[in-house]
C-alpha atoms as one frame of an Amber mdcrd trajectory, in Angstrom:
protein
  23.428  33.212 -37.896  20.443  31.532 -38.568  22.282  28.260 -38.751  23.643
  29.000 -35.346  20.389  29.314 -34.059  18.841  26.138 -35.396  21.654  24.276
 -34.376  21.572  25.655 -30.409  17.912  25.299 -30.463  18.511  21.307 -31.939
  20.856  20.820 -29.300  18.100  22.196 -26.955  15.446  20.221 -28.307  17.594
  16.829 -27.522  19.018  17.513 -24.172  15.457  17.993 -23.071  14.403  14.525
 -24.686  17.250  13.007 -22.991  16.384  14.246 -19.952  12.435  14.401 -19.752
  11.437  12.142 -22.138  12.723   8.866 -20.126  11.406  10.033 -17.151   8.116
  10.255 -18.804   8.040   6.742 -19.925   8.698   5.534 -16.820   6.286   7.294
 -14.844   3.651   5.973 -17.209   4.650   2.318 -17.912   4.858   2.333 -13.255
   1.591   3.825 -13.079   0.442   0.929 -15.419   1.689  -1.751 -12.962  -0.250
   0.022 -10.251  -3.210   0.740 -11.355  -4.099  -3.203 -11.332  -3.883  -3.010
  -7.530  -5.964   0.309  -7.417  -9.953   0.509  -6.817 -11.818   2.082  -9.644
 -12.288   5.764  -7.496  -8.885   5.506  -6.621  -5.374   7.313  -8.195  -1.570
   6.636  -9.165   0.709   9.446  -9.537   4.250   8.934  -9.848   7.530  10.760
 -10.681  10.639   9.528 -11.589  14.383  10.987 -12.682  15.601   8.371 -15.365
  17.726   8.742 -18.433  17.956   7.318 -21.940  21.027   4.956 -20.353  19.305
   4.427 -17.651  16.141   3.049 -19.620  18.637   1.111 -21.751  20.133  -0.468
 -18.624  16.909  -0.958 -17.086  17.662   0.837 -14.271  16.191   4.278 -12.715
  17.463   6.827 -10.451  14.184   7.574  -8.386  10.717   7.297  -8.254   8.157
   9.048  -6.110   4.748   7.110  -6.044   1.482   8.319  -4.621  -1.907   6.303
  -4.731  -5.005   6.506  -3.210  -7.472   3.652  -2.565  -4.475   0.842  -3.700
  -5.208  -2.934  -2.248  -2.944  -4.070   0.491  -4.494  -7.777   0.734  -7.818
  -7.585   2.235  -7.815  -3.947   3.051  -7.676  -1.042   0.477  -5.680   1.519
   2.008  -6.708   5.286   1.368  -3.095   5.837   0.402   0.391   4.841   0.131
   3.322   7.527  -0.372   6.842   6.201  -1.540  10.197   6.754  -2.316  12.478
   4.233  -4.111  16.427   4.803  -5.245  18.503   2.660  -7.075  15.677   0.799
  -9.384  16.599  -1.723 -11.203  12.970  -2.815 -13.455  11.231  -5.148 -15.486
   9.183  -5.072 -18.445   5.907  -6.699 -18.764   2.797  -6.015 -20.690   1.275
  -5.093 -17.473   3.777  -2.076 -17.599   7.331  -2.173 -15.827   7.883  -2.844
 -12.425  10.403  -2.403 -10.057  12.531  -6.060  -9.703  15.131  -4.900  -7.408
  15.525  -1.636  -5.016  18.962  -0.057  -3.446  16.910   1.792  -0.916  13.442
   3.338  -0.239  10.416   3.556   2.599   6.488   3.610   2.146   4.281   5.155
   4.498   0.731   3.385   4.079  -2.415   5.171   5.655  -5.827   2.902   6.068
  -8.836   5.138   7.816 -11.818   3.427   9.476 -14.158   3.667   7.225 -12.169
   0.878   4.975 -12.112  -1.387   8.269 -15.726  -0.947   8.781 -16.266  -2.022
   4.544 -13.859  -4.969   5.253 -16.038  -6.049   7.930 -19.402  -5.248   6.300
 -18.033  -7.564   3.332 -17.926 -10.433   5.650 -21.188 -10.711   6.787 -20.297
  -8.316  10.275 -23.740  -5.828  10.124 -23.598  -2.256  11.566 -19.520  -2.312
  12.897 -18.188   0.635  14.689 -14.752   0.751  14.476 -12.711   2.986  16.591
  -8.520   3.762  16.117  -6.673   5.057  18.826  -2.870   5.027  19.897  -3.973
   2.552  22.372  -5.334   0.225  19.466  -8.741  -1.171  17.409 -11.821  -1.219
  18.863 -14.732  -2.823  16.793 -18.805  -2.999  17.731 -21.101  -4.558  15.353
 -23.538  -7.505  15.554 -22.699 -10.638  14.371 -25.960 -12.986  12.985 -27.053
 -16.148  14.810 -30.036 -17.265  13.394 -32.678 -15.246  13.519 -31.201 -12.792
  16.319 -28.289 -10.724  16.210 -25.638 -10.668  18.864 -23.563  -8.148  20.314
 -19.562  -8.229  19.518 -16.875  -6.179  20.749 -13.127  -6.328  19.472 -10.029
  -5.393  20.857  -6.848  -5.698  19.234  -3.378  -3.778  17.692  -1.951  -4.911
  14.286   1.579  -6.033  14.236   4.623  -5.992  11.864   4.722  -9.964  10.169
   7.315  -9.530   7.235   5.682  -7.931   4.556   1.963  -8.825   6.169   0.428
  -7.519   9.287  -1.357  -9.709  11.430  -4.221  -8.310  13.820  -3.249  -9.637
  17.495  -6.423 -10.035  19.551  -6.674  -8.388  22.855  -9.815  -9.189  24.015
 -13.140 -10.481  22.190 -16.637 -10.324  23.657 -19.963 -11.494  22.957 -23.263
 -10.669  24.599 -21.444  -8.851  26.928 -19.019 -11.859  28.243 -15.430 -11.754
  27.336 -14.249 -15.128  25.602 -11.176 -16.547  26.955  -8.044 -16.016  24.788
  -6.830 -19.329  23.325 -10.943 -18.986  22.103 -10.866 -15.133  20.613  -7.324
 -16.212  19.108  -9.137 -19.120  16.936 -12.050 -17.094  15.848 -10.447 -13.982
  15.147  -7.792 -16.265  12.946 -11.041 -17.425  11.098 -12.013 -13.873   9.917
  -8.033 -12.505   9.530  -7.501  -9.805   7.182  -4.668 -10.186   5.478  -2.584
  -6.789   4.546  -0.267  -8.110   2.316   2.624  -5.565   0.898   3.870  -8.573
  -1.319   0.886  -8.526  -3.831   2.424  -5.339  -4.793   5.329  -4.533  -7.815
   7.357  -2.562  -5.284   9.515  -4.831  -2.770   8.887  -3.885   0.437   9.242
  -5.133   3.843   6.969  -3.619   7.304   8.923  -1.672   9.508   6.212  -0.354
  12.091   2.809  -0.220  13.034   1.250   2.782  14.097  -2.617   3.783  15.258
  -2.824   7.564  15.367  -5.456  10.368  13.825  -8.355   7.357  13.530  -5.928
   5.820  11.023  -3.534   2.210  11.201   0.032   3.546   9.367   1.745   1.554
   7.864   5.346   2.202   7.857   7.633  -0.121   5.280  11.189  -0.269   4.142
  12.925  -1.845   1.281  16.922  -2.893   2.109  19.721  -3.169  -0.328  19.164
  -5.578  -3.122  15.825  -6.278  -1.644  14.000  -8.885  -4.275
């Protein structure tokens, strides 16, 4: 009987390597490629289903990925949520990456308070930045010389590919609004870029959203997507 025994209990022992132990590897060599794009108080956690085949193949069923504080571009977003099927990956010292995706969608989430850093970053002192369903609003001074002068922003981000673009609405200074041909050149100047290319997962923008005091970002990755 005892033979029995150690034989079920070896058959036990490599079904659950099969099964969890590729899924494993994954998870960690992904979270590798992330982390490169993640500040240093930020977080990747992901999940994947994979199998020895699969790993031999290249290829994964599906991954889950969570991160907080991960770089779109210019902007650090204070997360990103998605859901990939039909990996197909690549291996890299950096840790494996997805190459090509059957299917998936992203949800990014980016809070004022990494709009206001953006701007602080580029020389804009004391911005206010305000999200609402009807768009961005931004205050803050802007140097000239040895006074300061009084800015305020209006604008919406838009859907560009795999970039958003900030569209200006209005732009004043001192209290007069600039005409728009004028706002559209200066703004351009100073445009953030949020960039989903610069990351290992293929994704395209969907929609743009301003809700809760937050932009979110919602992406997509179609069939065979590169």
């Amino acid at each position: 009987m005892r033979w029995q025994a150690g034989i079920g209990l070896a058959i036990l022992v490599a079904i659950a390597l099969a099964v969890w132990a590729p899924s494993v590897i994954v998870e960690r060599q992904m979270a590798t490629a992330l982390r490169a794009h993640v500040d240093p108080d930020g977080w990747v956690r992901v999940r994947a289903r994979a199998t020895a085949w699969g790993l031999v193949q290249q290829r994964i069923e599906r991954v889950h990925i969570e991160a907080a504080a991960i770089r779109l571009g210019d902007l650090v977003a204070d997360r990103l949520t998605a859901n990939l099927s039909g990996v197909q990956f690549v291996r890299s010292p950096g840790g494996w990456a997805p190459a090509r995706v059957r299917s998936g969608e992203a949800v990014a989430e980016i809070g004022r308070a990494q709009l206001e850093r953006f701007l602080r970053e580029r020389g804009v002192e004391q911005p206010e930045v305000l999200v609402e369903p009807s768009g961005v609003t931004v205050n803050a001074a802007m140097p000239a010389g040895a006074v300061r002068v009084p800015v305020r922003l209006r604008g919406q981000f838009q859907a560009s590919g795999r970039d958003l673009r900030f569209r200006v609405a209005s732009l004043e200074v001192s209290g007069a609004e600039l005409p728009q041909p004028l706002a559209d050149t200066l703004i351009g100047l100073a445009q953030p870029v949020i960039s989903l290319r610069r990351l290992p997962i293929p994704l395209v923008v969907d929609r743009v959203s301003t809700e809760g005091g937050r932009v979110i970002v919602w992406a997509r990755v179609e069939e065979g997507a590169p």
